[in-house]
Chimera marker file (.cmm) of the C-alpha trace (Angstrom):
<marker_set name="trace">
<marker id="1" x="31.996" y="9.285" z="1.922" r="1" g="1" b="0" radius="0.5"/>
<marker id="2" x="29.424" y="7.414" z="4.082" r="1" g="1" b="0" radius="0.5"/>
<marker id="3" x="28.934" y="4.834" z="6.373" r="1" g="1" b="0" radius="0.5"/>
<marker id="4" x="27.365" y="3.031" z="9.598" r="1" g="1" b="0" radius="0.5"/>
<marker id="5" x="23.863" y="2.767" z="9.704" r="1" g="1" b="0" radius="0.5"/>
<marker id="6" x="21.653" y="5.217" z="7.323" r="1" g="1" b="0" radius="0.5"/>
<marker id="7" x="18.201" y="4.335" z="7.813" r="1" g="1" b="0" radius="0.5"/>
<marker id="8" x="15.461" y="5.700" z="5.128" r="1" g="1" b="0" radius="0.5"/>
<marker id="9" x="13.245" y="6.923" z="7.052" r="1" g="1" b="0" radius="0.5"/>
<marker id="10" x="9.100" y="6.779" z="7.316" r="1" g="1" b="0" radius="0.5"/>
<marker id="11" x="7.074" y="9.127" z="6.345" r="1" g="1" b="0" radius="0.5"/>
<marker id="12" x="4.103" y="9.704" z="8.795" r="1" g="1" b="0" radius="0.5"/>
<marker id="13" x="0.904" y="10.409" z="8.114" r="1" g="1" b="0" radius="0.5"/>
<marker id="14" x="-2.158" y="11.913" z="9.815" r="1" g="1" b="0" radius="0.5"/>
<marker id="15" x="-5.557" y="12.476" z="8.394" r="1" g="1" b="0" radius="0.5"/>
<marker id="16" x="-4.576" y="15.580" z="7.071" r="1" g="1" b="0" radius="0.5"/>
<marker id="17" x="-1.708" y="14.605" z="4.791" r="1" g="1" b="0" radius="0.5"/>
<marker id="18" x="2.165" y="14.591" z="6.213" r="1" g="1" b="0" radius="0.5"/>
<marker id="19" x="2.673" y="14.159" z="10.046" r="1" g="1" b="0" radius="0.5"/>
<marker id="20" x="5.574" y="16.310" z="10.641" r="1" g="1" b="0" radius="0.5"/>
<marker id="21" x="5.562" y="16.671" z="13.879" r="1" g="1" b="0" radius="0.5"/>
<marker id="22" x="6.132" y="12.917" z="13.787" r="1" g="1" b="0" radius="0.5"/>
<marker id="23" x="8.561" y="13.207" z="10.807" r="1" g="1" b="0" radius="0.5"/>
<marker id="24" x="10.731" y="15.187" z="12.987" r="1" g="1" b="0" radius="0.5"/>
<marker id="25" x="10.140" y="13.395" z="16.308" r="1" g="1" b="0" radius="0.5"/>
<marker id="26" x="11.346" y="9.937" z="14.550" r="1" g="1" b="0" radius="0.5"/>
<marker id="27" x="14.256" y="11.711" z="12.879" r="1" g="1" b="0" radius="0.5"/>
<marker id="28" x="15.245" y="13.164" z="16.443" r="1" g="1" b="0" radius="0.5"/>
<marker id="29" x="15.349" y="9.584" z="17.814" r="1" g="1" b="0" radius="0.5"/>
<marker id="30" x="17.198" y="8.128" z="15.081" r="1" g="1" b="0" radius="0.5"/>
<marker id="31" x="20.182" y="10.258" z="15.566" r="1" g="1" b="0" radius="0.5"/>
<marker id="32" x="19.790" y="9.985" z="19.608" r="1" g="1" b="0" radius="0.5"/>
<marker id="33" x="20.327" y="6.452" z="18.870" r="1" g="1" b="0" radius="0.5"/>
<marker id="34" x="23.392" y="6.607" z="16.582" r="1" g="1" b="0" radius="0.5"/>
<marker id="35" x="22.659" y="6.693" z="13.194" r="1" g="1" b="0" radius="0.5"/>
<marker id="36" x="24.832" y="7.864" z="11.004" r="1" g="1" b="0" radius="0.5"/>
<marker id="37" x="23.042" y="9.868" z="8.356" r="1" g="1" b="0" radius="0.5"/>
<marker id="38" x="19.441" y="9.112" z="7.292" r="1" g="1" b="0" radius="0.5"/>
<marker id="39" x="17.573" y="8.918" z="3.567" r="1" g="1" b="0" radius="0.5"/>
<marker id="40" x="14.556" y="10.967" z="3.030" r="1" g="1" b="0" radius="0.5"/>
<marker id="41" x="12.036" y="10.074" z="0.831" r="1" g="1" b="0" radius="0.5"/>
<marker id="42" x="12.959" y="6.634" z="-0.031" r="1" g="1" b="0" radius="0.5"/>
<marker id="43" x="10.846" y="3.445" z="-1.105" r="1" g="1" b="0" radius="0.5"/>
<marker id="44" x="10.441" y="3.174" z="2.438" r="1" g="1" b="0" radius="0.5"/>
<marker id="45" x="9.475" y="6.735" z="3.044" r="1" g="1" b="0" radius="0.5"/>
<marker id="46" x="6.993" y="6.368" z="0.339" r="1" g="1" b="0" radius="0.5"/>
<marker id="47" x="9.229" y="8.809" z="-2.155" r="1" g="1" b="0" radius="0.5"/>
<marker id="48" x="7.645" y="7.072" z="-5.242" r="1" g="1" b="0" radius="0.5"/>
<marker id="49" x="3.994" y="7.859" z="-3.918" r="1" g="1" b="0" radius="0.5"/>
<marker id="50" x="4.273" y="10.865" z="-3.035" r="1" g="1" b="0" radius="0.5"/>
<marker id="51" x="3.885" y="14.134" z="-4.739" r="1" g="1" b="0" radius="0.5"/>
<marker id="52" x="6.214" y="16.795" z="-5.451" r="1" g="1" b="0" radius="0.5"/>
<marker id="53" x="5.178" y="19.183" z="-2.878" r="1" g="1" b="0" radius="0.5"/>
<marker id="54" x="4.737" y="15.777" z="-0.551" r="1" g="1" b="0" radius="0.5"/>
<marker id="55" x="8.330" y="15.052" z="-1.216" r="1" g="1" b="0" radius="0.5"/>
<marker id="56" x="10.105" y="18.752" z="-1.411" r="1" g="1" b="0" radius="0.5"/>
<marker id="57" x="8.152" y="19.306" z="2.289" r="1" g="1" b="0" radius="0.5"/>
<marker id="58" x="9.852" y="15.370" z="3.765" r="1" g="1" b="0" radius="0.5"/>
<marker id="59" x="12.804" y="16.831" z="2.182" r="1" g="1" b="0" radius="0.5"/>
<marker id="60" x="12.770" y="19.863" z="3.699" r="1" g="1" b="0" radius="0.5"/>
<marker id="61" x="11.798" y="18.844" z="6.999" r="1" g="1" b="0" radius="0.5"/>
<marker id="62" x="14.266" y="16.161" z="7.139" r="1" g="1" b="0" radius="0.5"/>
<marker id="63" x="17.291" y="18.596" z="6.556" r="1" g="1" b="0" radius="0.5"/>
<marker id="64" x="16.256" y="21.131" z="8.892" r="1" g="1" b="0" radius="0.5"/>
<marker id="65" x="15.576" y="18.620" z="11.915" r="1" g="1" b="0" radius="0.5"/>
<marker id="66" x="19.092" y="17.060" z="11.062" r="1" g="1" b="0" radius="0.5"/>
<marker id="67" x="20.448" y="20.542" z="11.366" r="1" g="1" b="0" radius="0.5"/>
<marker id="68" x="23.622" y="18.869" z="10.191" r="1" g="1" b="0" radius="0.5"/>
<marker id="69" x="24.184" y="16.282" z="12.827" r="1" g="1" b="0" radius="0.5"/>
<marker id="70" x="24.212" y="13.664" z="10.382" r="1" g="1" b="0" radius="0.5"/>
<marker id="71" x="23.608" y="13.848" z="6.633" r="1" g="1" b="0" radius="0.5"/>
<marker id="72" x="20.394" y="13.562" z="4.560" r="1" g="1" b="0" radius="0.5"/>
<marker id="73" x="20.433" y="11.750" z="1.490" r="1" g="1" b="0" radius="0.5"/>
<marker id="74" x="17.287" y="12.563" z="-0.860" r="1" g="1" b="0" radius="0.5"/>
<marker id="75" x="15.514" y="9.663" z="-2.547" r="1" g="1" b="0" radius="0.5"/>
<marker id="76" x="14.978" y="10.956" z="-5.664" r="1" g="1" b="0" radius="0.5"/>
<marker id="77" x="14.370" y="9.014" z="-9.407" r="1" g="1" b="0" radius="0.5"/>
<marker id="78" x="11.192" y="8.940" z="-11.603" r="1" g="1" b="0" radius="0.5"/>
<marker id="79" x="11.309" y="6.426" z="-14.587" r="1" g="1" b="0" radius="0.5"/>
<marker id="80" x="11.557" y="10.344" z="-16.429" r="1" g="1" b="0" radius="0.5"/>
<marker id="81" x="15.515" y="11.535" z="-16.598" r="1" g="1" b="0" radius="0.5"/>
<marker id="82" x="14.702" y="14.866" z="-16.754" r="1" g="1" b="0" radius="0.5"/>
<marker id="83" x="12.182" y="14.749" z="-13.642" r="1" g="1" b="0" radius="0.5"/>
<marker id="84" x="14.774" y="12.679" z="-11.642" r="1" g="1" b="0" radius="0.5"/>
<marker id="85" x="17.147" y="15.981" z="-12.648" r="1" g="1" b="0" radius="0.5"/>
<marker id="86" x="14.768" y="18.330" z="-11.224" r="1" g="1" b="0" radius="0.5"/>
<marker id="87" x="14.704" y="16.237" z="-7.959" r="1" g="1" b="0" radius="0.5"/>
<marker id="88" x="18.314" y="15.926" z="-7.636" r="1" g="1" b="0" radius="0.5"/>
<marker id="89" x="18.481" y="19.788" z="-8.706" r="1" g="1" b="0" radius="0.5"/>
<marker id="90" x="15.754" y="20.560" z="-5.371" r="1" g="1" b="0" radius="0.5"/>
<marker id="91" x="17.793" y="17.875" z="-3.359" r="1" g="1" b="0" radius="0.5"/>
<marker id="92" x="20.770" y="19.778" z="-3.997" r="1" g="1" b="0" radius="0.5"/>
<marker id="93" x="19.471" y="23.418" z="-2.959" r="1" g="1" b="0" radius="0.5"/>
<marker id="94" x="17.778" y="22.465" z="-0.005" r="1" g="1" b="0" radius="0.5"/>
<marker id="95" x="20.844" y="20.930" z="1.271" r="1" g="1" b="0" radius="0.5"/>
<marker id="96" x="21.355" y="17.275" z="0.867" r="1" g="1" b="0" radius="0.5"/>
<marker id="97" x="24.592" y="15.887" z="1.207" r="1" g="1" b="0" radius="0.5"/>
<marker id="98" x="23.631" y="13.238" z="-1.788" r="1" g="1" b="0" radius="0.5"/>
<marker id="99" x="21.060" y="11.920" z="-4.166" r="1" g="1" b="0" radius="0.5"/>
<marker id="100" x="19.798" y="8.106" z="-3.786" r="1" g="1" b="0" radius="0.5"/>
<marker id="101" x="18.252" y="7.095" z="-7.076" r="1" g="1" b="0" radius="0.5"/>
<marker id="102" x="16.800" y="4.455" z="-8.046" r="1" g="1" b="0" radius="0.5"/>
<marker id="103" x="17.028" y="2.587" z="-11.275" r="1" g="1" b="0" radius="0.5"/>
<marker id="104" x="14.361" y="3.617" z="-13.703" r="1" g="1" b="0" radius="0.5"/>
<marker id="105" x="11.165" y="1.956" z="-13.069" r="1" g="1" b="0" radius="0.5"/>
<marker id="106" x="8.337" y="1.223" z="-16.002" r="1" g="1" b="0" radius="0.5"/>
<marker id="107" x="10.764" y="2.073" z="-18.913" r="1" g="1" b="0" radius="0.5"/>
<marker id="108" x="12.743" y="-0.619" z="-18.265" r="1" g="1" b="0" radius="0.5"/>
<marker id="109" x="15.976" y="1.066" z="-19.972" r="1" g="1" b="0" radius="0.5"/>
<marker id="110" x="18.685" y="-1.309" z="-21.610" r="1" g="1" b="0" radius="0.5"/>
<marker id="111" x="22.122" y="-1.093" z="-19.838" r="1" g="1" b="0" radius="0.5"/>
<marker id="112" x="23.192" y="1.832" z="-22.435" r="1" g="1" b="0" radius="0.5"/>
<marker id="113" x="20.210" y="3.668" z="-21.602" r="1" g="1" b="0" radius="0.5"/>
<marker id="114" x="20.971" y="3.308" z="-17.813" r="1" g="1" b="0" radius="0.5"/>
<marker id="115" x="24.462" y="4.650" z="-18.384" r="1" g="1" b="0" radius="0.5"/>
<marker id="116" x="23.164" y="7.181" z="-20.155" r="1" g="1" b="0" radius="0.5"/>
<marker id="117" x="20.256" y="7.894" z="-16.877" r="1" g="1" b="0" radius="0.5"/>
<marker id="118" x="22.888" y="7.751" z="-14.429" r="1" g="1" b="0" radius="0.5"/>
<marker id="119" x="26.069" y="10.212" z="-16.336" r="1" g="1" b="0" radius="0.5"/>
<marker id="120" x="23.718" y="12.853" z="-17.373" r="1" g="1" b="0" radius="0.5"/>
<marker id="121" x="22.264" y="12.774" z="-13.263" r="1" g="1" b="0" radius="0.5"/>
<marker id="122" x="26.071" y="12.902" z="-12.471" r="1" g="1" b="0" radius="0.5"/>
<marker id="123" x="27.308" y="15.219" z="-14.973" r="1" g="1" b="0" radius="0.5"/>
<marker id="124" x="24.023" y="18.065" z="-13.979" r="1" g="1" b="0" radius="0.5"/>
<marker id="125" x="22.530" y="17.109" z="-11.100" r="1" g="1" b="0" radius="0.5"/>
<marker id="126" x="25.507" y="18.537" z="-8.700" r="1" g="1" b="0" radius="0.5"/>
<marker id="127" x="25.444" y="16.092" z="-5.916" r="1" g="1" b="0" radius="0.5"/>
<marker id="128" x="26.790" y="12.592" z="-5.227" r="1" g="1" b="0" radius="0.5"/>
<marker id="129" x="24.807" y="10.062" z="-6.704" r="1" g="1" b="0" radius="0.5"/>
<marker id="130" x="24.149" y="6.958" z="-4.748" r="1" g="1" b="0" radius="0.5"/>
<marker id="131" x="22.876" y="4.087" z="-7.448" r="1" g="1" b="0" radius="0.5"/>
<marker id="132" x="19.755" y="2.612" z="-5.818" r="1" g="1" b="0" radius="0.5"/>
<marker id="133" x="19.739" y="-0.916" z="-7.888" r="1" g="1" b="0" radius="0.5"/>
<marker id="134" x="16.289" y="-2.686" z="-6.327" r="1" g="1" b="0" radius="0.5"/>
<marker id="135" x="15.639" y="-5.317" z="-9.534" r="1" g="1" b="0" radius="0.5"/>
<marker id="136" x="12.084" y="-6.642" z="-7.730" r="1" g="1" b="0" radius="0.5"/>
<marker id="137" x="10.744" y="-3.187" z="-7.469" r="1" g="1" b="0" radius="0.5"/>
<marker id="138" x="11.800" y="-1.765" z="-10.837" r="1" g="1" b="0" radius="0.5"/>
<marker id="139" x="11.966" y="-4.282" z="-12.777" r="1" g="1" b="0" radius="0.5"/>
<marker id="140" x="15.222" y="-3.317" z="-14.243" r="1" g="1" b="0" radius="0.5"/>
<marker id="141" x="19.095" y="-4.411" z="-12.967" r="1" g="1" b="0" radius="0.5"/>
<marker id="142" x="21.820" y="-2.207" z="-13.199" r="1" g="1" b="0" radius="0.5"/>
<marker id="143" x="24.725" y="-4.556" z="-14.528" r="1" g="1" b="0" radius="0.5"/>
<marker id="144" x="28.255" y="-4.662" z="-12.841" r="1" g="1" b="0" radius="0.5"/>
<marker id="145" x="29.959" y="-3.690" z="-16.279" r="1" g="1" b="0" radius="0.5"/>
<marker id="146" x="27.451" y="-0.736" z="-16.164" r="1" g="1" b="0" radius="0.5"/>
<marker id="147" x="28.393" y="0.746" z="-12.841" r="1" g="1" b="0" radius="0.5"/>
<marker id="148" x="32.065" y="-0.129" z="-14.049" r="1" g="1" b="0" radius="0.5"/>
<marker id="149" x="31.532" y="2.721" z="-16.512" r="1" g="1" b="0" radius="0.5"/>
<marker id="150" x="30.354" y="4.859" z="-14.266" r="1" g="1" b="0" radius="0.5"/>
<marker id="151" x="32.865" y="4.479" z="-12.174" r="1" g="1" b="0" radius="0.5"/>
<marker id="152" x="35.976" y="4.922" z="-14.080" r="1" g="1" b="0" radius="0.5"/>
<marker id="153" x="33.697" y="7.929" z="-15.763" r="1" g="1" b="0" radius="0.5"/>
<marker id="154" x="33.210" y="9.830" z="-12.318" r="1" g="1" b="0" radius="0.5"/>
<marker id="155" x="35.906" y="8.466" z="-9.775" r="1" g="1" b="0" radius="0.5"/>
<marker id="156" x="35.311" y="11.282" z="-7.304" r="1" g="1" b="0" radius="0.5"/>
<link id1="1" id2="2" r="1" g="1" b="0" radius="0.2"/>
<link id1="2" id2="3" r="1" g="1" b="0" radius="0.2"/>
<link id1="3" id2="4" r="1" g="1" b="0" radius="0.2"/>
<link id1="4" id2="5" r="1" g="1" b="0" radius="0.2"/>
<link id1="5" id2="6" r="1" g="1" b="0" radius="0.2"/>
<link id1="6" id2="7" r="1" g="1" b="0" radius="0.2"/>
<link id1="7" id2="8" r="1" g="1" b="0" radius="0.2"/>
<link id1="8" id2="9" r="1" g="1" b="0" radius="0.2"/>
<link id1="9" id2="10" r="1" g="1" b="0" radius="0.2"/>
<link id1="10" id2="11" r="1" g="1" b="0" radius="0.2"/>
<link id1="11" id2="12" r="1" g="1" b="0" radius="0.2"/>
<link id1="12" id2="13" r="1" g="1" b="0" radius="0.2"/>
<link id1="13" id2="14" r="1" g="1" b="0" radius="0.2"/>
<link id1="14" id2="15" r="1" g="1" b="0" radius="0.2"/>
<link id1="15" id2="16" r="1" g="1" b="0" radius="0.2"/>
<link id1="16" id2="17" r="1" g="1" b="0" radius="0.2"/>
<link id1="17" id2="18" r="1" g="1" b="0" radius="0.2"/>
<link id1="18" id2="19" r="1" g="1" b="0" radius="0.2"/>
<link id1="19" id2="20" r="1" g="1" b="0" radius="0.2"/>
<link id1="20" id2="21" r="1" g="1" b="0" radius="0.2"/>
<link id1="21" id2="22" r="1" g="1" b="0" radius="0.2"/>
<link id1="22" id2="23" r="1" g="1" b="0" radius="0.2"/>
<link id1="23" id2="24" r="1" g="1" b="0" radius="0.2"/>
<link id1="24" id2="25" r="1" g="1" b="0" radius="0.2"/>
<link id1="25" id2="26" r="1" g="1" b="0" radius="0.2"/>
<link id1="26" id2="27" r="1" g="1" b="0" radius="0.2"/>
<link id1="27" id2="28" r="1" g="1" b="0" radius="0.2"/>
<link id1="28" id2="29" r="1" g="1" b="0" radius="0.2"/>
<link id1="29" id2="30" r="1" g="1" b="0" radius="0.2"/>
<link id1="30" id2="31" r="1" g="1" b="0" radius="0.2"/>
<link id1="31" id2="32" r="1" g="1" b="0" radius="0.2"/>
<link id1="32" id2="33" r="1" g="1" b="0" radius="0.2"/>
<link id1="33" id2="34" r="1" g="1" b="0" radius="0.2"/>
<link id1="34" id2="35" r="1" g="1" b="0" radius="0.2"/>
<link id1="35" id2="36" r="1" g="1" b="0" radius="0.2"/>
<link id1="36" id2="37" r="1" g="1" b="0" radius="0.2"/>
<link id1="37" id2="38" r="1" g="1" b="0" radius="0.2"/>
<link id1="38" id2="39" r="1" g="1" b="0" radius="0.2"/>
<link id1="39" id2="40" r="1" g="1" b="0" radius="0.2"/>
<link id1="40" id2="41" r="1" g="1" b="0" radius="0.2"/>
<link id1="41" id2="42" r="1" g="1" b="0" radius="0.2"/>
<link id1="42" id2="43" r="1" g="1" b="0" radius="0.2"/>
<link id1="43" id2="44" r="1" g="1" b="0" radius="0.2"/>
<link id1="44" id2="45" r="1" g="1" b="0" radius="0.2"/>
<link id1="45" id2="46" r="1" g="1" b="0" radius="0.2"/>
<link id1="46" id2="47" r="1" g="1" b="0" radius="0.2"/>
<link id1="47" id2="48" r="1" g="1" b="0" radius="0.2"/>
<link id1="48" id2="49" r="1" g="1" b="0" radius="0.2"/>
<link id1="49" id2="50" r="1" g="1" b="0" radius="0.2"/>
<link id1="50" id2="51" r="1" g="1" b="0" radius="0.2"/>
<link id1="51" id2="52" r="1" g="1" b="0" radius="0.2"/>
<link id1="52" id2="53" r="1" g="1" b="0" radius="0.2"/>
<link id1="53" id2="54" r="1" g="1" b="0" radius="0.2"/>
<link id1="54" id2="55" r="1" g="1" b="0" radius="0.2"/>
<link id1="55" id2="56" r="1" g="1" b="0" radius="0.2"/>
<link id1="56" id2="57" r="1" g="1" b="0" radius="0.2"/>
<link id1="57" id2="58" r="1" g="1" b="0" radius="0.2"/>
<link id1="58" id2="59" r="1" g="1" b="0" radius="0.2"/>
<link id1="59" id2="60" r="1" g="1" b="0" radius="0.2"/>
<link id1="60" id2="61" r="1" g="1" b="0" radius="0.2"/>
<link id1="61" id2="62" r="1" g="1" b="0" radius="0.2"/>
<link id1="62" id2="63" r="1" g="1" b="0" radius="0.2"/>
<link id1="63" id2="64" r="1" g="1" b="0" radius="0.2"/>
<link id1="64" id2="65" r="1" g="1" b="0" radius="0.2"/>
<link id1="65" id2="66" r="1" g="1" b="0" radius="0.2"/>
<link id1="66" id2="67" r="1" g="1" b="0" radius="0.2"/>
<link id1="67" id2="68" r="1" g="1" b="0" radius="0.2"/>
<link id1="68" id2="69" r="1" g="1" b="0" radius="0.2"/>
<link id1="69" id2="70" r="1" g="1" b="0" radius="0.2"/>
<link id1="70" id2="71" r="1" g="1" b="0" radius="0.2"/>
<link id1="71" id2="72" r="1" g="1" b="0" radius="0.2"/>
<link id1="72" id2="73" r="1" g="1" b="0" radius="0.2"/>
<link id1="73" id2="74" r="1" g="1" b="0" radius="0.2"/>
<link id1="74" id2="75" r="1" g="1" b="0" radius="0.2"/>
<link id1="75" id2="76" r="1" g="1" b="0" radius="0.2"/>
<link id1="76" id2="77" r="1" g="1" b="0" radius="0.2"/>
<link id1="77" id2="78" r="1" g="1" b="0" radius="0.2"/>
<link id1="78" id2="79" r="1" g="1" b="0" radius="0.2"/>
<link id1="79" id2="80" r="1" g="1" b="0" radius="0.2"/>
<link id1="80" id2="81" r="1" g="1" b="0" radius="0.2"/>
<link id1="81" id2="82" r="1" g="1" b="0" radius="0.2"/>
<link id1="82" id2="83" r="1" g="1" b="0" radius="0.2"/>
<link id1="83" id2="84" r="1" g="1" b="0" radius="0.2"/>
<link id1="84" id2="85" r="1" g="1" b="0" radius="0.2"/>
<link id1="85" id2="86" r="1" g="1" b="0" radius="0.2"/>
<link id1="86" id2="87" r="1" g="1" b="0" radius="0.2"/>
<link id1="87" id2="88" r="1" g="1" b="0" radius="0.2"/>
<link id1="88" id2="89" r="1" g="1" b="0" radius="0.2"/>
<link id1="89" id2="90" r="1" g="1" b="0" radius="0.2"/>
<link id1="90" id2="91" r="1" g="1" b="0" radius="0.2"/>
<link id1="91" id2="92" r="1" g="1" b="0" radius="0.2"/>
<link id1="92" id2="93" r="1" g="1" b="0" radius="0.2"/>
<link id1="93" id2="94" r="1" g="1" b="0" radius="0.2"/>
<link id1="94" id2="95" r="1" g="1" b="0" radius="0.2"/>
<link id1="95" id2="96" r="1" g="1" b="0" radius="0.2"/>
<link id1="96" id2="97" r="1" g="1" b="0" radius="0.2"/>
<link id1="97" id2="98" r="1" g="1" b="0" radius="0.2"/>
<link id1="98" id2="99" r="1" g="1" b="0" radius="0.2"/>
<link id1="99" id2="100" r="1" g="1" b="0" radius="0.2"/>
<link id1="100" id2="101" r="1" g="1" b="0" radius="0.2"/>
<link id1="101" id2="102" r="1" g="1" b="0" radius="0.2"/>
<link id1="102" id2="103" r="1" g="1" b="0" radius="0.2"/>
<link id1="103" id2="104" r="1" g="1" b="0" radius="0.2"/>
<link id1="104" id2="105" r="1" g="1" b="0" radius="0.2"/>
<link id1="105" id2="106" r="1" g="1" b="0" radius="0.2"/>
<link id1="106" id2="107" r="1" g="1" b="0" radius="0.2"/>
<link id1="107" id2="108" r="1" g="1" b="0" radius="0.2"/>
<link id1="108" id2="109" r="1" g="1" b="0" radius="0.2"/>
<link id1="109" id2="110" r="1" g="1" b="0" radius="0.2"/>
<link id1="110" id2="111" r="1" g="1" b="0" radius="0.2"/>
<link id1="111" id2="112" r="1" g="1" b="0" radius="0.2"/>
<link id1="112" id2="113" r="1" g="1" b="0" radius="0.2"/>
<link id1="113" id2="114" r="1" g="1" b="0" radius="0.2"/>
<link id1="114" id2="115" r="1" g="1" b="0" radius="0.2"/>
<link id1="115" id2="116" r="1" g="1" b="0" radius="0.2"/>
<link id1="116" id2="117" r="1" g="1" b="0" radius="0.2"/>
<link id1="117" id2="118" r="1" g="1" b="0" radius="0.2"/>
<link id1="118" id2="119" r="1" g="1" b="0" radius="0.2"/>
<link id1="119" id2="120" r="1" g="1" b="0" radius="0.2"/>
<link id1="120" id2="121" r="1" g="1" b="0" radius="0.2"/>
<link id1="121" id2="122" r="1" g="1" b="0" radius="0.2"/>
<link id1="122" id2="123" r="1" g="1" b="0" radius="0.2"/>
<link id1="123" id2="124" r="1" g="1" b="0" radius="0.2"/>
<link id1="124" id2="125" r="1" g="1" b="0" radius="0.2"/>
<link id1="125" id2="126" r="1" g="1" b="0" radius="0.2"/>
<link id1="126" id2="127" r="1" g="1" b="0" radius="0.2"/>
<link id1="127" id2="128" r="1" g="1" b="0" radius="0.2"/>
<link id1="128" id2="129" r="1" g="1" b="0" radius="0.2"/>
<link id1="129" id2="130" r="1" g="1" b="0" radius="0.2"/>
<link id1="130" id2="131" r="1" g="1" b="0" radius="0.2"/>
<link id1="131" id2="132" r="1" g="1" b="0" radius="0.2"/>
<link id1="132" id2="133" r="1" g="1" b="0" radius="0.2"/>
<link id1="133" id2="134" r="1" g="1" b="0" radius="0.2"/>
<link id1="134" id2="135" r="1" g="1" b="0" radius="0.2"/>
<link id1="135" id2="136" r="1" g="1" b="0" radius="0.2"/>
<link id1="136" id2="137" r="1" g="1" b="0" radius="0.2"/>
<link id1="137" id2="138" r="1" g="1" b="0" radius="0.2"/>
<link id1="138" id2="139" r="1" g="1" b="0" radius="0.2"/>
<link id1="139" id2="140" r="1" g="1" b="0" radius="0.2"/>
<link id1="140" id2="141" r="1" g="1" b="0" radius="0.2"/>
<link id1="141" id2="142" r="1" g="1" b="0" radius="0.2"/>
<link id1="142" id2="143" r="1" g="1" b="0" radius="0.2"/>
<link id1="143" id2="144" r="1" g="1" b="0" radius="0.2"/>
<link id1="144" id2="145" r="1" g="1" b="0" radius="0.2"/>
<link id1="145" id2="146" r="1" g="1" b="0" radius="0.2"/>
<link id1="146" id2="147" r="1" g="1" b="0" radius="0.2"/>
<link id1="147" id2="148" r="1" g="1" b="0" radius="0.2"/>
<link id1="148" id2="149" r="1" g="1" b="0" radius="0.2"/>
<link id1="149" id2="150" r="1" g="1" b="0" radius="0.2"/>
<link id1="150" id2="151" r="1" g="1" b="0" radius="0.2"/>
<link id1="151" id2="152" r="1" g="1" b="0" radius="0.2"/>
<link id1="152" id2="153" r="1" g="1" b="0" radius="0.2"/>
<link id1="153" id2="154" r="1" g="1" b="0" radius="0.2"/>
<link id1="154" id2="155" r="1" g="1" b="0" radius="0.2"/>
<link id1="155" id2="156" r="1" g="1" b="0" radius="0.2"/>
</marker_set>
């Protein structure tokens, strides 16, 4: 479904919030120089510290810049299921070609509470879900047997 190189991109600042003038310049060169598709809102776009409007406008700005030369992958997840939902829902309507979320952070969910996390996001959330498994950031793993399940669950 993907491949080659899909940087997550930066989110720029300015003194007055979002930079994204500078969002869109950086996403311009990216492409120029042959990426392949790019993440919005990621760890390294600061998804997790910024707020909803913060993240729907990176979002946004990222998809329409792309103007489907490559495709944008939202970083989306909250240690909340049914906030992660309404991120992947967003994700999905402004035009993302797939959701990257991350394991659920704080909570610390057991490995049937991750299955659970990840087949409801799959089963609602209408886009491809790309399992972002980061153990020294969330402080949770994501077992093989796990994605197994989710796997043979959703093939596709």
């Amino acid at each position: 479904m993907f491949s080659g190189s899909i940087p997550a991109v930066p989110t720029a600042f300015g003194r007055e919030g979002i930079d994204e003038a500078a969002l869109r310049d950086h996403l311009d060169w990216l492409i120029e120089e042959g990426s392949s598709g790019i993440v919005a809102g990621g760890t390294t776009g600061e998804g997790p510290s910024l707020n909803e409007a913060e993240r729907r406008q990176v979002l946004d700005a990222c998809i329409a810049q792309a103007g489907g030369r490559v495709p944008v992958i939202a970083g989306c997840g909250s240690p909340n299921t049914a906030s992660t939902l309404a991120q992947v829902h967003h994700a999905r309507e402004a035009g993302a070609a797939a959701a990257l979320v991350a394991c659920p952070y704080y909570t610390r969910p057991d490995q049937r509470g991750m299955l659970a996390h990840f087949m409801l996001l799959a089963e609602q959330g209408g886009l491809p879900i790309i399992i972002y498994n980061v153990p020294a950031r969330t402080v949770t793993d994501i077992a093989p047997e796990t994605v197994g399940q989710l796997v043979r669950a959703y093939p596709g």
